[in-house]
C-alpha positions, 0 to 999 in steps of 0.5 A, a space after each residue: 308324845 304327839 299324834 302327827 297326821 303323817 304317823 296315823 294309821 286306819 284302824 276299825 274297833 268295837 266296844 263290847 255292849 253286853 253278853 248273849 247266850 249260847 243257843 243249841 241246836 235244838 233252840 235251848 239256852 246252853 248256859 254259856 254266854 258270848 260276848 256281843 259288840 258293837 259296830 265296828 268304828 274306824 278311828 285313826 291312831 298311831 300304831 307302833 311296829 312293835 312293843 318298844 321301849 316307851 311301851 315298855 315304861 307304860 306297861 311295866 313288866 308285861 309283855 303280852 302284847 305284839 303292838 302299841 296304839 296311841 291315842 292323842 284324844 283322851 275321852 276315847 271310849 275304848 277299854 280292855 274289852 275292846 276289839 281291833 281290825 289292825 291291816 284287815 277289813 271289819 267284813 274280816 274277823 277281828 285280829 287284836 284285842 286291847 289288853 292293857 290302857 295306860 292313859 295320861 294328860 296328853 292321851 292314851 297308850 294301849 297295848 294289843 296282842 294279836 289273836 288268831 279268830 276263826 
């Protein structure tokens, strides 16, 4: 699989660099942590339509995914924990998340699915 110029799409992403805790209304720590990321990077990859057949031989079986992003540069930072701006701006709420990476000699396929971020 190549990563032709032509097929790259603008995609933003942010790693995730740890966990805060939940702070209540009354400055106490609740106990609960949410996770924290970094500043969004832009980066771009080939994105599929839809999950396919070739992403269908990475992944197996799993179908919990809406698309597909394709990676050429094998020492890409990003992992399963990772959160994607996909078609929006990162002013915007994040609308993927990367569920799944399967990386080979050539690069990296990872799986996305849509999410829904208030």
């Amino acid at each position: 699989m190549r990563s032709l110029n032509r097929n790259k799409r603008l995609i933003h992403y942010a790693l995730r660099s740890g966990e805060v805790a939940n702070i209540d209304e009354y400055g106490n720590e609740t106990g609960e942590l949410t996770p924290a990321y970094e500043a969004a990077t832009p980066l771009l990859c080939n994105v599929s339509a839809a999950s396919g057949q070739d992403a269908v031989e990475a992944f197996g079986n799993f179908t919990g995914y809406s698309r597909t992003m394709y990676v050429a540069d094998i020492h890409c930072p990003i992992d399963e924990n990772t959160i994607v701006w996909f078609g929006v701006e990162p002013t915007e709420p994040h609308n993927y998340i990367v569920l799944r990476r399967a990386d080979s000699k050539n690069g990296i396929l990872y799986a996305l699915q849509e999410v829904k971020v208030r």
